[in-house]
SERO-4910 file (N, C-alpha, C, O; in steps of 0.05 Angstrom, whole numbers):
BEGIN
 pado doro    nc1    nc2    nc3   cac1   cac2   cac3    cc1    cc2    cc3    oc1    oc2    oc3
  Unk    A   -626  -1209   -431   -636  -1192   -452   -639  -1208   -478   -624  -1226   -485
  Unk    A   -662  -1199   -490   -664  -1212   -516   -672  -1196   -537   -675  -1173   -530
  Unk    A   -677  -1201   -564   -685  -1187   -587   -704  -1204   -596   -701  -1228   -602
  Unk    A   -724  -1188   -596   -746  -1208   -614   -757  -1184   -636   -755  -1160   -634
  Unk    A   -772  -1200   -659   -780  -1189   -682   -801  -1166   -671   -808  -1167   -648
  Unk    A   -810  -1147   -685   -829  -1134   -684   -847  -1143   -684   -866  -1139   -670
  Unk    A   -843  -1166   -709   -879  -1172   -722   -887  -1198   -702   -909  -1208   -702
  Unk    A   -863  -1207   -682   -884  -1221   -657   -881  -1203   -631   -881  -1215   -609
  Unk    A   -877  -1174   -631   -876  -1173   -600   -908  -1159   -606   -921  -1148   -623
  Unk    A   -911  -1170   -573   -943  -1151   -574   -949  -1119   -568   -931  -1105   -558
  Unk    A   -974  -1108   -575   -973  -1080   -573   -964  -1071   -554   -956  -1048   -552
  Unk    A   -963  -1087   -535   -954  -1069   -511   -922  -1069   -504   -912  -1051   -491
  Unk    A   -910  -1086   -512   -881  -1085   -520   -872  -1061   -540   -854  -1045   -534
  Unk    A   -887  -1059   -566   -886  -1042   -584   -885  -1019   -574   -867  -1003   -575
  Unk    A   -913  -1015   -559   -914   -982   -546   -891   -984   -524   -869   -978   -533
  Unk    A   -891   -988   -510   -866   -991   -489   -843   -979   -495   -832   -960   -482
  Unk    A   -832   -996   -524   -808   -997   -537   -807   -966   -550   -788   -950   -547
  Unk    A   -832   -960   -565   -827   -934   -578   -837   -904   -551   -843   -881   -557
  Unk    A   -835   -914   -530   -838   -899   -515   -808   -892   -496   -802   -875   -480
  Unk    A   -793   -919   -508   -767   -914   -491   -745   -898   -511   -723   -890   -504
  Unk    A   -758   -895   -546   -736   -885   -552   -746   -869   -564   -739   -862   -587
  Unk    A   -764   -858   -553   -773   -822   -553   -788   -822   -571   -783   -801   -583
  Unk    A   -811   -836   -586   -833   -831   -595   -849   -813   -588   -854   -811   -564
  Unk    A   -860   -800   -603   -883   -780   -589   -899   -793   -601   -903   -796   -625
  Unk    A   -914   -802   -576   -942   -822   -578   -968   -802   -564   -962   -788   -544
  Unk    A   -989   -802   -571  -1012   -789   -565  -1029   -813   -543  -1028   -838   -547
  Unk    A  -1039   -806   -530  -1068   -821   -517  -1080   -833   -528  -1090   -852   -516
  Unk    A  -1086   -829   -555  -1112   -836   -571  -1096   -852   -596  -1111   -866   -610
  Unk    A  -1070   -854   -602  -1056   -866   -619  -1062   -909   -618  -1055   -928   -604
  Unk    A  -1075   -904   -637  -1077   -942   -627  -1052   -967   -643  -1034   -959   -657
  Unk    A  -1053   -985   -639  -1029  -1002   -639  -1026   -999   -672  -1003   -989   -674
  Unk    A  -1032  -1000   -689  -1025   -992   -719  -1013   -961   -721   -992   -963   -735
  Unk    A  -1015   -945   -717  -1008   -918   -713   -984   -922   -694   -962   -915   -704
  Unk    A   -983   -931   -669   -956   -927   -663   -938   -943   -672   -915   -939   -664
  Unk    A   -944   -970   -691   -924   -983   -692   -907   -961   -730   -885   -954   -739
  Unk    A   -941   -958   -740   -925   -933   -758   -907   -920   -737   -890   -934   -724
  Unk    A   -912   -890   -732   -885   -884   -717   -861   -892   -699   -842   -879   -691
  Unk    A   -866   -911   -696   -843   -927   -689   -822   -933   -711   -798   -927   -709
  Unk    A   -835   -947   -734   -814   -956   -755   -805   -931   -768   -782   -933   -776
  Unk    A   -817   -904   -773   -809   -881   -769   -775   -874   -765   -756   -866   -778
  Unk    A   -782   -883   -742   -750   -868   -727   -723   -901   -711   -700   -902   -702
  Unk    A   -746   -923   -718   -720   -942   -715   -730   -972   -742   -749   -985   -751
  Unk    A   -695   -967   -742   -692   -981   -769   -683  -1009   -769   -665  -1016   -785
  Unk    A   -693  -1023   -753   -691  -1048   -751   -716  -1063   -750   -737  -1051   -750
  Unk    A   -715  -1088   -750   -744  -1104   -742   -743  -1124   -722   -755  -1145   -720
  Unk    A   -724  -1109   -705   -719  -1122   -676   -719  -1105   -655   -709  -1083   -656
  Unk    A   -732  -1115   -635   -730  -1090   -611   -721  -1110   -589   -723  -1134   -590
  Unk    A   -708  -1093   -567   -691  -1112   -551   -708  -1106   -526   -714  -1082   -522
  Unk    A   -717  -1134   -502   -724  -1126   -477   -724  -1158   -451   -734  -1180   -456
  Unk    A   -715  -1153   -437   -710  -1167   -421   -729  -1191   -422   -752  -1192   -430
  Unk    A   -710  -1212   -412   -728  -1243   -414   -741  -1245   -394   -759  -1262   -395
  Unk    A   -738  -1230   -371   -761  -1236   -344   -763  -1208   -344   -754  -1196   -325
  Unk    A   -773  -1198   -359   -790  -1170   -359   -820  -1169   -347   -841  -1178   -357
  Unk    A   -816  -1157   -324   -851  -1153   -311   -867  -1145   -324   -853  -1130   -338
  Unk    A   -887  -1142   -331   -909  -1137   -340   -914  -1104   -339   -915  -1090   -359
  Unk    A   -916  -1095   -311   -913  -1057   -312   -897  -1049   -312   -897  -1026   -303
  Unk    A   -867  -1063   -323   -842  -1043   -339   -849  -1044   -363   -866  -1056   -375
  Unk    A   -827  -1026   -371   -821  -1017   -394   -788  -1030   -398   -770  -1031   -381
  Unk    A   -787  -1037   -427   -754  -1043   -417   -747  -1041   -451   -762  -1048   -469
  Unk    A   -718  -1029   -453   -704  -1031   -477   -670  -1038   -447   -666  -1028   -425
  Unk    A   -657  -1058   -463   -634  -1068   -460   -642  -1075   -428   -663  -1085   -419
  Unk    A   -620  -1066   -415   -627  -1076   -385   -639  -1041   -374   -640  -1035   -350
  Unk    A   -646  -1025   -391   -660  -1000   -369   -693  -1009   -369   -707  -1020   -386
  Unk    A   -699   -999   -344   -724  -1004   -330   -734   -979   -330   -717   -963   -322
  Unk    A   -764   -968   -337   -780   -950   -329   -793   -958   -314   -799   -982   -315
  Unk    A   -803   -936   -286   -829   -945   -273   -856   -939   -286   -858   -919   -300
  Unk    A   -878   -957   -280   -894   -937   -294   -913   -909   -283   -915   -898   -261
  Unk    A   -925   -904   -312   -932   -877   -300   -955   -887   -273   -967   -909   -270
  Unk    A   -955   -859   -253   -969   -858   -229   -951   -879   -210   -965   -883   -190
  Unk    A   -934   -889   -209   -914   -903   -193   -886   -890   -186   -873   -884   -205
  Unk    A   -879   -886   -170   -849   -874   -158   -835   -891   -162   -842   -913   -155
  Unk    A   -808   -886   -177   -788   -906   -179   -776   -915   -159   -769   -897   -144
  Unk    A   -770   -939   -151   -762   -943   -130   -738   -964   -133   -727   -966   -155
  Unk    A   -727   -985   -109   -709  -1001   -119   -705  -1014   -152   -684  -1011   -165
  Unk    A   -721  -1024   -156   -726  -1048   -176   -726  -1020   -197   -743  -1026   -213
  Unk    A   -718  -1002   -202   -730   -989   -229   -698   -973   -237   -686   -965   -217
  Unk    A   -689   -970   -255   -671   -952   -266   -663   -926   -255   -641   -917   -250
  Unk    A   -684   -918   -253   -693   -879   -247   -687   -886   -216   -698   -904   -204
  Unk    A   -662   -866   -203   -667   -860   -172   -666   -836   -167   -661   -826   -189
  Unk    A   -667   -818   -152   -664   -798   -139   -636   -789   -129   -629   -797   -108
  Unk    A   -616   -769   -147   -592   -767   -140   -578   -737   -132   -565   -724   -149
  Unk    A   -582   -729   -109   -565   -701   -118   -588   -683   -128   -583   -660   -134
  Unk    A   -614   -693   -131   -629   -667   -149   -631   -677   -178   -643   -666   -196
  Unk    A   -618   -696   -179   -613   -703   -211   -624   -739   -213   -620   -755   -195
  Unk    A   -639   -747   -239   -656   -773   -241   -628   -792   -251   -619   -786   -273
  Unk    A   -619   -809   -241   -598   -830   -238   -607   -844   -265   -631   -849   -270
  Unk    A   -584   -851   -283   -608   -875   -309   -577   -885   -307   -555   -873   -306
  Unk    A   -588   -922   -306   -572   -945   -301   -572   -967   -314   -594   -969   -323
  Unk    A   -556   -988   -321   -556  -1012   -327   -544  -1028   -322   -521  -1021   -317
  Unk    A   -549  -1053   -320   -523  -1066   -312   -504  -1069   -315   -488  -1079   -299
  Unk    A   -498  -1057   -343   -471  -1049   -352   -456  -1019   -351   -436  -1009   -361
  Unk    A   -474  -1011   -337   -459   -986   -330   -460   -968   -307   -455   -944   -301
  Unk    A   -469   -991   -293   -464   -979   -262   -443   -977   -249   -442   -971   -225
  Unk    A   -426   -980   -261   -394   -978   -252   -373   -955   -265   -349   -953   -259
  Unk    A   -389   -938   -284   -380   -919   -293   -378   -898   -284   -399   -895   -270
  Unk    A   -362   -876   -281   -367   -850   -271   -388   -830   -283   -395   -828   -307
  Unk    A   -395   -822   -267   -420   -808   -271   -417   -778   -280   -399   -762   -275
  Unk    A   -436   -775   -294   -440   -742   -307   -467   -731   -306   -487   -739   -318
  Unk    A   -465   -703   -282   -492   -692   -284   -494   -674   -305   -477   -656   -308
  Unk    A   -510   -677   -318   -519   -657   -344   -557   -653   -346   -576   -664   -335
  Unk    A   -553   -632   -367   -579   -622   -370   -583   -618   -404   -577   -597   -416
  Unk    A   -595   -640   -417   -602   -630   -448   -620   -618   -456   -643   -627   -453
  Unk    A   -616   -600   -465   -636   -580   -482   -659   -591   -487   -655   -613   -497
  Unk    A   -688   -584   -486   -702   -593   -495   -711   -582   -530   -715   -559   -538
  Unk    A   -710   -608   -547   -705   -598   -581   -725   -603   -590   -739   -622   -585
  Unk    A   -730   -582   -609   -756   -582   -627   -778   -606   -635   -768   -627   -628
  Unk    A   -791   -609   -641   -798   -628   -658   -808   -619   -682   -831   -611   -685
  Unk    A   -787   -619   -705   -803   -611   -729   -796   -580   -724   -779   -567   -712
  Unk    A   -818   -574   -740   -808   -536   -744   -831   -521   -721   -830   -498   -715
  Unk    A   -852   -541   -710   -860   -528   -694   -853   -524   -660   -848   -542   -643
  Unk    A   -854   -493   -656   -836   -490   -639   -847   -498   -610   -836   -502   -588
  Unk    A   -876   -496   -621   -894   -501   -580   -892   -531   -577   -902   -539   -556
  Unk    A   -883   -546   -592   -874   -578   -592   -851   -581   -586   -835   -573   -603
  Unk    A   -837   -598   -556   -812   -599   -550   -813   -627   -543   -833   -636   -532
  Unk    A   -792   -640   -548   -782   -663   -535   -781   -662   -515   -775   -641   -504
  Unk    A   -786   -693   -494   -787   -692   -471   -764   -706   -460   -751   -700   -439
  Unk    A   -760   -727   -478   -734   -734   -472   -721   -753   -510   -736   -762   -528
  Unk    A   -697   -754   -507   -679   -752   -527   -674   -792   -519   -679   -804   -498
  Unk    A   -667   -799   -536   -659   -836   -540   -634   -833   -544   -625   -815   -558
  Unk    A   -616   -853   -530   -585   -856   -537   -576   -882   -536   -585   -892   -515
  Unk    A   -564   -896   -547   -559   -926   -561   -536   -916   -556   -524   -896   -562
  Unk    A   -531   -942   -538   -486   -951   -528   -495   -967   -523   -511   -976   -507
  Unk    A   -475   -978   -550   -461  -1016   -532   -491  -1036   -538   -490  -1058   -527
  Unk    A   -512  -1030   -551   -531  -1050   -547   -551  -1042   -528   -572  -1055   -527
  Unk    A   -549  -1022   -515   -568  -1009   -486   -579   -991   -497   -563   -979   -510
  Unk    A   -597   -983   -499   -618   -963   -498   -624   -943   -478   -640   -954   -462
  Unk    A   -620   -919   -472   -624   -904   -456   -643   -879   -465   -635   -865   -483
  Unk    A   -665   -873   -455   -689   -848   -452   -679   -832   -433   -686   -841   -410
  Unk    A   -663   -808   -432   -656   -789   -428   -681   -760   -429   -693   -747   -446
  Unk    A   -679   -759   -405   -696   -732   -400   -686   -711   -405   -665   -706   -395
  Unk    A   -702   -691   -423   -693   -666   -429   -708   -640   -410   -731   -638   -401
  Unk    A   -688   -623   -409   -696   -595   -394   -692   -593   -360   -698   -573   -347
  Unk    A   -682   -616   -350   -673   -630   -329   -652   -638   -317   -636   -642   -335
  Unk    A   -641   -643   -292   -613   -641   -291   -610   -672   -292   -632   -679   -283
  Unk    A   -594   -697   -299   -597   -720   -306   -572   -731   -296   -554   -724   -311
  Unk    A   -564   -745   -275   -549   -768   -273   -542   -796   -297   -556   -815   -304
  Unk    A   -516   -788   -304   -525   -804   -332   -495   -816   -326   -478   -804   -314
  Unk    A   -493   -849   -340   -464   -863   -345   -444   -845   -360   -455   -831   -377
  Unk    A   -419   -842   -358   -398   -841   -378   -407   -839   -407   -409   -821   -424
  Unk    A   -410   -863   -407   -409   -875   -437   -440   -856   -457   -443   -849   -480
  Unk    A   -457   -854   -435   -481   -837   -449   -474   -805   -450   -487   -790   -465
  Unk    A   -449   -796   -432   -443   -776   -437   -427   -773   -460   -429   -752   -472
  Unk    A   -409   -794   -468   -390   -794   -487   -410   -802   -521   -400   -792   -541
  Unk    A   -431   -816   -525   -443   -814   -537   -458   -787   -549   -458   -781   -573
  Unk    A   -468   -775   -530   -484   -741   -538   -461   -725   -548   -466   -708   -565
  Unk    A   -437   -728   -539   -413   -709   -534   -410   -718   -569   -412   -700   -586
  Unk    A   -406   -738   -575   -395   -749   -601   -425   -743   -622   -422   -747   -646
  Unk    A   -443   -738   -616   -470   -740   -633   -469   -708   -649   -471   -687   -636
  Unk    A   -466   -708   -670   -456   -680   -682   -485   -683   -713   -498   -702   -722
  Unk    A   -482   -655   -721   -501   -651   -735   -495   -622   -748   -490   -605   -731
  Unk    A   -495   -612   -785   -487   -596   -790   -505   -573   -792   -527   -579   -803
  Unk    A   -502   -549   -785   -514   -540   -792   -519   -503   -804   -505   -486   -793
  Unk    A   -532   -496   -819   -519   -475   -840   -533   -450   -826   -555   -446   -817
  Unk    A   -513   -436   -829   -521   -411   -819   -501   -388   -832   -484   -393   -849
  Unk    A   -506   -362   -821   -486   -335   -826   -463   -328   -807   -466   -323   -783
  Unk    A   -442   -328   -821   -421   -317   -809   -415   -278   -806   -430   -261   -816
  Unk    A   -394   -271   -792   -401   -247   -789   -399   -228   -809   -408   -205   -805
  Unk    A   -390   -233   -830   -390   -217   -854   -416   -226   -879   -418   -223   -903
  Unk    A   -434   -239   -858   -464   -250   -871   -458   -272   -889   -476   -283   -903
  Unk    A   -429   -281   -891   -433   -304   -916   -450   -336   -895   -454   -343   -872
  Unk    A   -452   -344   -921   -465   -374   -904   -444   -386   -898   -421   -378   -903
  Unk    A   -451   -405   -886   -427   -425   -873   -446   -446   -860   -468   -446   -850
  Unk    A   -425   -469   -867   -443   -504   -852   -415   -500   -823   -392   -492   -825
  Unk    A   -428   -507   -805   -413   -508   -776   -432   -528   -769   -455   -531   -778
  Unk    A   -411   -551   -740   -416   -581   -748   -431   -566   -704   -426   -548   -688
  Unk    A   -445   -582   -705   -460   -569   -673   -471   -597   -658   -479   -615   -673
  Unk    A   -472   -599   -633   -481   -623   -615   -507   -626   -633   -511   -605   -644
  Unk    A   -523   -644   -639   -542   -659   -650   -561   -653   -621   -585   -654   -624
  Unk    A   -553   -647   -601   -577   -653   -578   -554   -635   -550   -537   -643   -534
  Unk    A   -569   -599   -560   -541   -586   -538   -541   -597   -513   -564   -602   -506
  Unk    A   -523   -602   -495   -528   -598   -465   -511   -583   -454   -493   -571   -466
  Unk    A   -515   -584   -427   -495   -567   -404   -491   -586   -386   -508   -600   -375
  Unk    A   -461   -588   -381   -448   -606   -361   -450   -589   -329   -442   -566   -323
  Unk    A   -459   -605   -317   -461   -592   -284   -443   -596   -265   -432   -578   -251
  Unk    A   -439   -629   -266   -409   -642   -246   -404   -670   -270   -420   -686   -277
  Unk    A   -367   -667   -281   -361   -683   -294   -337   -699   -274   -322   -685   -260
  Unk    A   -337   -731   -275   -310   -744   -266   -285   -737   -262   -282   -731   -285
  Unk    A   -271   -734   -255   -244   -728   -255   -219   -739   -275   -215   -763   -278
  Unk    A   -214   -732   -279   -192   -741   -309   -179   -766   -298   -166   -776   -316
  Unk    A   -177   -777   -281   -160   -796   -268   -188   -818   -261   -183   -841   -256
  Unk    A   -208   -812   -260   -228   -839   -257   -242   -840   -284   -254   -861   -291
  Unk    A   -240   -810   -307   -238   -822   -336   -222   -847   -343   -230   -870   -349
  Unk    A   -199   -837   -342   -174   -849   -351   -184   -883   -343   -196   -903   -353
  Unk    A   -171   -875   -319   -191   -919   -306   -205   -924   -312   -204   -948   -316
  Unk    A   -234   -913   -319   -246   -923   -332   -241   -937   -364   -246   -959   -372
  Unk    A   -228   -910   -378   -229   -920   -409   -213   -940   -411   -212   -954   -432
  Unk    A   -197   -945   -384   -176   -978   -392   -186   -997   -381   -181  -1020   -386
  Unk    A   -203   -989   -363   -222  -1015   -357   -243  -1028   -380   -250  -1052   -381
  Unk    A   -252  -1001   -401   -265  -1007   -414   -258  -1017   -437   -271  -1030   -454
  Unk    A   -234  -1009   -437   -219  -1016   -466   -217  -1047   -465   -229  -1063   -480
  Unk    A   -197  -1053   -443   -191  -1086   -435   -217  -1109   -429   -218  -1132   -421
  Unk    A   -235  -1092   -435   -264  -1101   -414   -264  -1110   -456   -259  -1133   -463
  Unk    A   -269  -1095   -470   -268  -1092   -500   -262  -1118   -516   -277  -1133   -528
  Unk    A   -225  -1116   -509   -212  -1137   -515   -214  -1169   -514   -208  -1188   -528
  Unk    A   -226  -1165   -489   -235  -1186   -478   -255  -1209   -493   -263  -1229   -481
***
């Protein structure tokens, strides 16, 4: 994996990149326009993607998209699990797994506009998370959403306002690890840390 500048990766890296962390990109959007929305929503001037990256992936950290009109298959991130889309990396294929389903969230105030899938940053990895879907996802991307909070104001029952702090991106847990392959994990991960 590497990081290279924006202002030398090429458009098709660019689009790639703002397609893995949930850009909403149009058909007709050309390489000036998406690299505007890209700098939009990430605040760096480095984007990260594999050093022997094929040509028809897509790649942020070590996850792999297939591309569109292609079935994911070995070589790709995305597998077929249970009913639920598997998302992997090399660093987290050894984690216990969490099926979940995130809400699909607004974009903006209009409501016939939904996200299709949500971006989640652990550890240096980049993960595109599908929304409205049931999702095979690492630990650590579960423990990220779980920790992603956002305040927000509303009425309590005697109508006063009130700020109450709410998931940034709701989901529903389907099948979670067992407290005992948590546990091993987080000391694996901790010492893995220290290290």
């Amino acid at each position: 994996m590497k990081t290279i500048l924006i202002s030398q990766a090429t458009p098709a890296l660019i689009k790639r990149f703002a397609q893995m962390v949930g850009v909403d990109l149009a058909p007709t959007d050309g390489d000036d326009t998406i690299l505007a929305k890209l700098k939009r929503v990430w605040n760096s001037d480095g984007i990260s993607v594999n050093e022997d990256e094929p040509e028809d992936h897509a790649a942020v950290g070590d996850m792999r998209v297939a591309p569109e009109g292609r079935a994911p298959g070995e070589s790709s991130a995305f597998a077929q699990v249970a009913g639920a889309t598997r998302l992997d990396s090399a660093d987290t294929r050894s984690d216990p797994r969490v099926i979940m389903t995130v809400q699909k969230p607004r974009i903006g105030n209009d409501v016939s506009k939904m996200q299709n899938y949500v971006p989640v940053g652990v550890n240096g990895i980049a993960f595109q998370i599908a929304t409205g879907q049931k999702v095979d996802v690492p630990y650590r991307v579960y423990e990220a959403l779980n920790n992603a909070m956002r305040n927000e104001i509303t009425h309590d029952d005697g109508g006063e306002v009130v700020e109450v702090e709410v998931h940034a991106f709701p989901f529903n847990v389907h099948e979670m690890p067992s407290r005992a392959e948590r546990e091993k994990w987080l000391e694996t991960f901790a010492s893995a840390e220290l290290a």
